[in-house]
N, C-alpha and C positions, 0 to 999 in steps of 0.2 A: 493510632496513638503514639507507637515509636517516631513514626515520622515526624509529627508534629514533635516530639520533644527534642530529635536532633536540629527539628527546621530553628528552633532557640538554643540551638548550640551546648544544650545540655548534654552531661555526662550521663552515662550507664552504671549506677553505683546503687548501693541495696538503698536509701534512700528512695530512687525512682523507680528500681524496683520493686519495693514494699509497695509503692502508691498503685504499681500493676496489678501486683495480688490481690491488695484491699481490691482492687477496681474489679479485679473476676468473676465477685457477686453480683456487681448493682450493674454488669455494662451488658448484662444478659436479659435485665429487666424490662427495659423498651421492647426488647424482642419478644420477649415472653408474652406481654399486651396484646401486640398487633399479632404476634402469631394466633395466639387463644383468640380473639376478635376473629380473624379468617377464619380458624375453626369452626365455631361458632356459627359462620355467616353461611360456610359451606355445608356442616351439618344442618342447617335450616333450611336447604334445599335450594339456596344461592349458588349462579353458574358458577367457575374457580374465579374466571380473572371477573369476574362481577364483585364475587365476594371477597375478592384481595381490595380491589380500587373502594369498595366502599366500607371495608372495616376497615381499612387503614385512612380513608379521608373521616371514619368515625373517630379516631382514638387518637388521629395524628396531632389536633391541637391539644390531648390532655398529653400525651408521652413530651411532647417540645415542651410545655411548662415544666411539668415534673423534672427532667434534664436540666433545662435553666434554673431551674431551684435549688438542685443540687451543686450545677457548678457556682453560682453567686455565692451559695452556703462557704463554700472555698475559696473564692478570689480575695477575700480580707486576706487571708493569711499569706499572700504574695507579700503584704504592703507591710508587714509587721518589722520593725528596725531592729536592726542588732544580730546577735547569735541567734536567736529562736527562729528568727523572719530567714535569716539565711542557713536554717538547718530545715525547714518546714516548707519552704517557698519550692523546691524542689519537686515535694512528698506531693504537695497540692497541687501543683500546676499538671504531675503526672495523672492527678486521678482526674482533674478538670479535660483534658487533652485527651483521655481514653473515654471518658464518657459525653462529650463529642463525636467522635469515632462511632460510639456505639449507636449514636442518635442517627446518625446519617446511614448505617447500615440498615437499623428497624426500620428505617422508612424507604428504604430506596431495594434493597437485597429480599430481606425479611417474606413482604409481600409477593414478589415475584417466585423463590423457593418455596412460598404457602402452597400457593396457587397450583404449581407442578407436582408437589408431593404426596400436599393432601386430598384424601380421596372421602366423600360422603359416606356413610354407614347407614344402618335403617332409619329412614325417614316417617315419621308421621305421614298420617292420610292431612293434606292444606300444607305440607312445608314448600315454600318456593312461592310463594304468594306476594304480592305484594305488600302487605298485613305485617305484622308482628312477625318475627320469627318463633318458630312452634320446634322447642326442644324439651328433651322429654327431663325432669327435674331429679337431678341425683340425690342418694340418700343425707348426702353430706348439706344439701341446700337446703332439703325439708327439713333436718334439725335446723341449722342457724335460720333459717325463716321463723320457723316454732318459737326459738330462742328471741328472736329481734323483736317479733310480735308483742312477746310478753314482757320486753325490758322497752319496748316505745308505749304500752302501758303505764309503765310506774316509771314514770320518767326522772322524776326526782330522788325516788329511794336510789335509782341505779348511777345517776351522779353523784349524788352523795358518799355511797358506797364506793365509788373509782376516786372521789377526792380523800376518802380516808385514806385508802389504798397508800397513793401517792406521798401524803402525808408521814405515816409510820414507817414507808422505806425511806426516808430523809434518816429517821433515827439509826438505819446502816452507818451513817458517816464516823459513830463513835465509832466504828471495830473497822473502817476502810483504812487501810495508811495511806496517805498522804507524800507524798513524796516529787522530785521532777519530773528523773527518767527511770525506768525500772531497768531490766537487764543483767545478763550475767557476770560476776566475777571471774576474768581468764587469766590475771596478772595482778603480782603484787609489786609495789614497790617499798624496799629496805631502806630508810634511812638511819645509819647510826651518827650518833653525835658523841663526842666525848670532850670532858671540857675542858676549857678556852685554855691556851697554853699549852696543853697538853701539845710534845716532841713528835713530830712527822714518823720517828722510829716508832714511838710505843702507839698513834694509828695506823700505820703499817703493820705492825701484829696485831692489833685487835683487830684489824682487817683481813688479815689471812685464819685466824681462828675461827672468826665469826662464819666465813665462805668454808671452810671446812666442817664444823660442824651444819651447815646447811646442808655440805655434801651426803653427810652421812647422817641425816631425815629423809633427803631425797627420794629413798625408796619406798619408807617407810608412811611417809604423808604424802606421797604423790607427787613430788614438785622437782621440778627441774629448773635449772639456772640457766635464766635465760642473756643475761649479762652482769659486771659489776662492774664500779667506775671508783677511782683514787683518784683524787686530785685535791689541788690547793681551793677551797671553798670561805667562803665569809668570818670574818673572825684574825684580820689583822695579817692574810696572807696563810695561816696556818693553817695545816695539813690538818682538820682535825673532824672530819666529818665524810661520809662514805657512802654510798649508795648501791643497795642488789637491783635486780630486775629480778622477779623470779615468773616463770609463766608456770600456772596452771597445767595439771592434764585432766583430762572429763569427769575421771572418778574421783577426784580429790577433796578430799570432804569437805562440808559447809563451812563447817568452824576453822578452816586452815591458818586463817592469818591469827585467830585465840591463840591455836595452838605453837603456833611459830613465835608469838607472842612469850609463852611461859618457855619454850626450849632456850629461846637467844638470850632472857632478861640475864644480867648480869650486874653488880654495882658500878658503877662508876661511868654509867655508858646509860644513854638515852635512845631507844629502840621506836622508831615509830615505822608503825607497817600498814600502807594505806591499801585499801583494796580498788583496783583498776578494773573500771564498769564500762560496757561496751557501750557508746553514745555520747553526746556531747560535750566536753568540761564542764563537771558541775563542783561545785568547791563544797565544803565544809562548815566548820563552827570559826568564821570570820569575825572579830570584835575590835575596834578601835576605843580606845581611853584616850579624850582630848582635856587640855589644861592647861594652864600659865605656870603651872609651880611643878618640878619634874618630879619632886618626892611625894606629891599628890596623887598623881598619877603612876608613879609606882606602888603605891600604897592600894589604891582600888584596882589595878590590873594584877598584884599578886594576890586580894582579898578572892577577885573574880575568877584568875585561875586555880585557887585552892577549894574554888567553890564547882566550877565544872569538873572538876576532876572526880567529884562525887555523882555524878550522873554516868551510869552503867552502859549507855547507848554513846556514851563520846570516850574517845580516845587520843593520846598523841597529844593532850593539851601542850602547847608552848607558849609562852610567854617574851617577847623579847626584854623586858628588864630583867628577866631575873636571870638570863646569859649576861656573862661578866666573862672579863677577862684581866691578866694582871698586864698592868701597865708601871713605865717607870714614870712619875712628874719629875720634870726639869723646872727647877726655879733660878733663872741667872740672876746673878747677883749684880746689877748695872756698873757700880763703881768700881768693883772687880774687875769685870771685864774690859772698862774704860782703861786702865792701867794695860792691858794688853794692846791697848790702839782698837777696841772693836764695840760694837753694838752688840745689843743683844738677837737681833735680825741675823749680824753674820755668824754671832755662833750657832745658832739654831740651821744654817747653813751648811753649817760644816759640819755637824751631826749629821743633818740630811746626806750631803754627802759622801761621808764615810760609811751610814747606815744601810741609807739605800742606794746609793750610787748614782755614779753620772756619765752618760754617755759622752765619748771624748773624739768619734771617729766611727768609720762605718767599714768593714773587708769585706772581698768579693771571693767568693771559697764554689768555683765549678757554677759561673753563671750566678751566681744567690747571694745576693748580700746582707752582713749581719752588724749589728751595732757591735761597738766594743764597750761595754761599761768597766769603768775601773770604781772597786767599790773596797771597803775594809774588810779585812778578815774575820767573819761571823763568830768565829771562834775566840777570838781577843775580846768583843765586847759583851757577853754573855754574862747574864747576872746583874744585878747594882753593882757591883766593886770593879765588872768589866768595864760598864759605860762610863763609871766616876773616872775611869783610871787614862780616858782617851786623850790625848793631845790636843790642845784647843792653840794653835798658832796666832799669834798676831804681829803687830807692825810694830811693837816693842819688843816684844819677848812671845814664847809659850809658858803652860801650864795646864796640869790635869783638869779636867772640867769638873771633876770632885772640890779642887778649889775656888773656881769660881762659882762655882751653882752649887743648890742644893737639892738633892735626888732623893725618891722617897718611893717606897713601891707602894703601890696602891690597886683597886678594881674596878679598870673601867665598864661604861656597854662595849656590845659586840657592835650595836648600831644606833644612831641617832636620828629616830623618825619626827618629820612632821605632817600634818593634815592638812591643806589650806595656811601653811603658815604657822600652825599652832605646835607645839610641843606633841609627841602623843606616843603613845604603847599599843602595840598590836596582840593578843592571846586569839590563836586558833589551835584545831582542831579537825578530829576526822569522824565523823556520825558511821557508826556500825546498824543501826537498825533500818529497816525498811520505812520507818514511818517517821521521813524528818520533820514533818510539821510538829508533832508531837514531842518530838524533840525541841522543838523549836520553842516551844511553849514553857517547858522546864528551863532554856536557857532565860527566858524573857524572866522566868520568876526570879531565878536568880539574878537575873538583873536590878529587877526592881525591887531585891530587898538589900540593894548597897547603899550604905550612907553616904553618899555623895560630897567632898569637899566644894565652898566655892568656886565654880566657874569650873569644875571639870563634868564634862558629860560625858556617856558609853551609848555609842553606837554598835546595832547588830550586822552586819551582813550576811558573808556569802551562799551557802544554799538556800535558808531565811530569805536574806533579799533576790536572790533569783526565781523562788519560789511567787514570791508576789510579785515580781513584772512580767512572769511567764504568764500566770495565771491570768492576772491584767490584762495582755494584748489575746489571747485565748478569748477572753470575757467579752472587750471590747469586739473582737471578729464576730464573736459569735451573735452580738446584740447588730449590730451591721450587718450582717449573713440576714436575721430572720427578717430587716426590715425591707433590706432588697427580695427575699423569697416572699415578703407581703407586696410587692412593686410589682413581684413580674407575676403573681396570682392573680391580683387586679387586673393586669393589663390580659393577662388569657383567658380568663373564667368574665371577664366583663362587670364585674359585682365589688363593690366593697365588704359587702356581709358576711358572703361565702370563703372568702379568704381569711378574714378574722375567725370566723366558724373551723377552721381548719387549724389554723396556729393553736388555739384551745387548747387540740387535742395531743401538742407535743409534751407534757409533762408529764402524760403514761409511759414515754419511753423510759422516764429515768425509775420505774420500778425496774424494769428489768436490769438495766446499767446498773444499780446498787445491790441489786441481788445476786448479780452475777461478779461484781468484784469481790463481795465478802464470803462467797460460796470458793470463788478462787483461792482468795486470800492475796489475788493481785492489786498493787496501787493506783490508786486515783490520780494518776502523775497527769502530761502533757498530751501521752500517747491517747489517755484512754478520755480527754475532751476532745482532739480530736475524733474519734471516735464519736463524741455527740454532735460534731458537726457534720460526721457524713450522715448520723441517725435523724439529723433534720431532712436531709435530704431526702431518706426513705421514706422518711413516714410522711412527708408531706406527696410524696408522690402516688403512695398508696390512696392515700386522702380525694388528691386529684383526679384520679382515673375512676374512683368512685361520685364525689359529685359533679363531675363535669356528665357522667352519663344519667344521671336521676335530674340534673339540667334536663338532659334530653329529652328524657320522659315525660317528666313537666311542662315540657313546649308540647309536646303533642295533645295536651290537654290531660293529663294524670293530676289528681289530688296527691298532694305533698306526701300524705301517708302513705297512700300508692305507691309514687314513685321511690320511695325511702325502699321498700320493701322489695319492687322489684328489681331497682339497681344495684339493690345491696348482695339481693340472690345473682342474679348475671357475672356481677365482678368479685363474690367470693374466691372462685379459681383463681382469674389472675391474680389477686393481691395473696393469697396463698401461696401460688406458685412462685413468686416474686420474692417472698419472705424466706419459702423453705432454700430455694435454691440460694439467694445470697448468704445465709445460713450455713447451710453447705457447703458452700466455696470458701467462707471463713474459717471451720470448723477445725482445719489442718493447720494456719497459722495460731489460732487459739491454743490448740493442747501442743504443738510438736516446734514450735521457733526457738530457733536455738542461735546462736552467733552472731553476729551485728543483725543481720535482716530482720532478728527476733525484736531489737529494741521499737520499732512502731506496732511492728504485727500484733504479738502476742497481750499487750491489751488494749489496741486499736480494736481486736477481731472477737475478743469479751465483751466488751461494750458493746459493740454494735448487736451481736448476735442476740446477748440477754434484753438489749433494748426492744430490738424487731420480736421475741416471745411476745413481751409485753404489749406492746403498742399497736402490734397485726391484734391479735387479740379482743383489746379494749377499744381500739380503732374500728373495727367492725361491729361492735356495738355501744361508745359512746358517742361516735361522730355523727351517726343517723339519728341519735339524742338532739344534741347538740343543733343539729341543721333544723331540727323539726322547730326546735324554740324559738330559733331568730328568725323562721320561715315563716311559721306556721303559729304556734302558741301565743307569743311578744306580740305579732302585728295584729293578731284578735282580740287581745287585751287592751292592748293601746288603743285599736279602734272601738272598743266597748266604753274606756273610760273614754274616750274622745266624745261618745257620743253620749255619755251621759253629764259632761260639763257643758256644752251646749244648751244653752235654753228653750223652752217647749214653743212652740209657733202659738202666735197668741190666736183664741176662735175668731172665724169669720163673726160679723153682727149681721142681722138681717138689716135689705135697705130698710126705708122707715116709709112707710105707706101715704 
């Protein structure tokens, strides 16, 4: 499997790694078949290399479907566009590439080590015959025998009873959260804001007060500083917004960023402290306000942010209309200015250039060279009465620009967005609970109880909208997965019947899957559909290995019921075996994933696990249901009414004498 994923030039990163781990349960599966088959074949009193070549030419065309089932279940998800397809395409091509591997081993290694290792134990009197094989029946078989007998009886109470089943754990979904990617908190980020205008000096100290009191929680909440950053940020060039890093240490309590929340709050200062989740960029409470008229649109983006700020699970609302900033309006007085020799173009110039400067020449200082700007003295134009009082030169004369223009302070935006062209107001935010759909759902309502002026609309996005195109292309895979794994059942099992007979029985897996997230209390994110795409895999293989051999039986001349009964005893082990062991092998990414590699594992390996309870389970006695109906019950039905709409053969008459 490595080789294959170096031979495509892919990296070694927890990504392909998580898809190794997930792969450590299901790539022992094949082996487990064809191993228990040689068993089997050698306890029945088969030579070794007899009973290698002919249990593995028995099982070898259900383990190659079962294999291809699973990897088709995963090749959608190479083809998926964007972030998700290039965060996922990795995960799935690793577990596609090792369960490969694993296929070519069961068939080629597998049999050869059977054959050498394993050694016959006591034989019945007739084992080794050409006949049947005669193995003696374990306790475990004559119950589920006992059991099968009596549920291919009442064949409908025990459907019915699996589709209630199925049915009532759907009702999990109210208490599952909903979310992307699940994952741990190791880092927070500090933004302070403080407002517009506000003097580079007085951010500089609320910048070193703010880091200093952080210092000294540090011990107290766990948290170390992990960097801080000053600089010139949005808002007209001014100093006036800040940023921590703070990382995380192990025991750092849940509520850290609440609590850092109530230590830092202060007036005059906007504190937003988002928490850094290990996995892909997933964003927040995203909203656009579109519209022709600006005061429109300020009016329902500050009605919308006073309205999310009441929702307990969001945080950090911002709004960009309602950042202002003060500004000075120039109004040049034309005729004014005409009297100096100038336009209103060049005084608006000459502000510019004494405001902000203009570069007049370039020096070279040790190799490096640096512009020279020659600009005015910051300090002279400071205030309305600074700017009024500047020198406006022309080709007649000068005069103060207080005499030609009129100056007036006023409050601009910080920023002026538009959408496609249109005017617009952005309000986001940062979602603190585990369950953003549900979140999601509270913002929609607040949505939709705004009075809306003409022509402006409110758009939701970012976790919201990432949530429904993740789920989408998930959705999408997964309905293209089951209909290639219906393609390549057809094409190995020979039947159109029996592979519909088998899909059936995939929606016992998701009792387990919803039992097992709300028993966690883990999310029903990205990680844990995945998760139902590799549990297609299983359980459709489980499925295979079972009626591809009661086929068997059936060709040798067995009645349907027969064969249900003895295929289903033969291959309880291995689909057992199959189940507990990739069980097993998940068991440790389930309870103990911790740090990036945790973000697939930990409920990729819930899913799967609580699925495979379920589905080994009801799979071993709904499928032999299920195959009896479309086999056996349906075509005797249908041929009963077939031959009673038929018409009676009219009597012979006697000749006539």
């Amino acid at each position: 499997g490595i080789l294959l994923i170096l031979s495509q030039h892919m990296t070694l990163n927890f990504m392909t790694f998580g898809g190794l781990a997930i792969s450590v349960g299901r790539v022992v599966d094949d082996s487990i078949v064809v191993l228990e088959n040689v068993y089997r074949h050698i306890q029945g009193g088969r030579e070794r290399w007899r009973a290698a070549l002919e249990a593995t030419t028995e099982v070898g065309p259900a383990i190659l479907a079962s294999t291809m089932t699973t990897v088709v279940v995963f090749l959608p998800l190479a083809f998926i566009p964007g972030l998700f397809g290039a965060f996922f395409s990795p995960f799935a091509l690793t577990v596609t590439f090792a369960l490969i591997a694993s296929l070519f081993v069961a068939l080629t290694a597998v049999p050869v080590l059977g054959a050498y290792l394993l050694r016959p134990g006591d034989l019945p009197e007739g084992a080794g015959d050409e006949g049947e094989l005669m193995l003696p029946e374990t306790a475990l078989q004559r119950v589920y025998t006992a059991i099968l007998r009596w549920v291919l009886r009442r064949r409908l109470i025990t459907l019915l009873a699996a589709f209630l089943i199925t049915l009532s754990s759907l009702g999990l979904l109210a208490v599952i959260p909903v979310n992307l990617f699940g994952g741990e908190t190791d880092s927070l980020q500090i933004e302070v804001t403080l407002p517009p205008g506000t003097a580079p000096e007085q951010t500089l100290a609320a910048v070193v007060e703010i880091e200093e009191r952080l210092n000294d929680v540090s011990d107290l909440y766990s948290v170390t500083i992990g960097a801080s950053e000053f600089g010139f940020f949005s808002g007209g060039g001014q100093a006036r917004r800040a940023e921590f890093f703070v990382t995380l240490r192990d025991d750092a309590p849940e509520d850290i960023a609440g609590i850092l929340r109530e230590e830092l709050d202060k007036p005059g200062q906007v504190i937003s402290i988002t928490e850094i989740v290990d996995g892909p960029p997933a964003g927040g409470v995203d909203i656009v306000v579109t519209g022709p008229d600006y005061d429109d649109i300020a009016a329902v983006s500050r009605d919308l942010a006073t309205s999310l700020g009441t929702i307990e699970d969001i945080v950090n609302v911002e709004n960009t209309v309602t950042q202002a900033r003060p500004e000075i309006a120039i109004e040049v007085d034309p005729e004014k200015a005409a009297f100096l020799g100038l336009t209103t173009r060049q005084v608006a110039f000459q502000l510019s250039q004494y405001l902000i400067g203009q570069t007049v020449t370039t020096v070279t200082i040790d190799g490096r060279t640096y512009d020279v700007v020659v600009a005015g003295d910051p300090r002279a134009s400071g205030g309305l009465s600074g700017v009024g009082s500047l020198i406006i030169a022309g080709q007649v004369g000068s005069a103060p620009l207080g005499e030609i223009a009129e100056l007036a302070m006023r409050e601009g935006p910080v920023e002026i967005s538009r959408t496609d062209g249109v005017r617009s107001a952005g309000i986001t935010g940062d979602i603190i609970s585990d369950d953003a759909q549900a979140v999601g759902v509270l913002v929609q309502e607040k949505i939709d109880a705004l009075q809306l002026p003409p022509g402006v609309s409110v758009e939701s996005g970012g976790i919201f909208a990432d949530i429904a195109e993740g789920f989408q292309a998930v959705f999408i895979s997964m309905a293209v997965g089951i209909v290639l794994v219906y393609l390549v059942m057809v094409a190995s099992l020979g039947s159109l019947r029996n592979p519909f007979v088998i899909i059936t029985t995939l929606p016992l897996a998701l009792i387990g899957v919803f039992v097992s997230l709300a028993v966690t209390g883990r999310s029903l994110g990205l990680p844990a559909m995945m998760g139902m795409l590799l549990l297609i895999g299983i359980v459709v293989t489980n499925a295979i290995v079972l009626i591809a051999f009661v086929e068997q039986q059936r060709a040798k001349g067995m009645a349907v019921y027969d064969a249900l009964v003895s295929g289903a005893r033969v291959r309880l082990r291995p689909i057992l075996m199959t189940a507990l062991t990739t069980s097993f092998a998940l068991l440790p990414l389930a309870v103990a994933s911790e740090g990036s590699g945790g973000i697939i594992s930990a409920e990729l390996a819930t899913v799967v696990i609580g699925g495979l309870m379920s589905s080994t389970g009801l799979t071993l006695l709904v499928l032999p249901i299920v195959y009896m109906l479309f086999n056996d019950s349906i075509p005797r039905l249908l041929n009963r009414l077939l031959r009673r709409s038929q018409p009676a053969p009219a009597p012979e008459t006697a000749p006539a004498s």
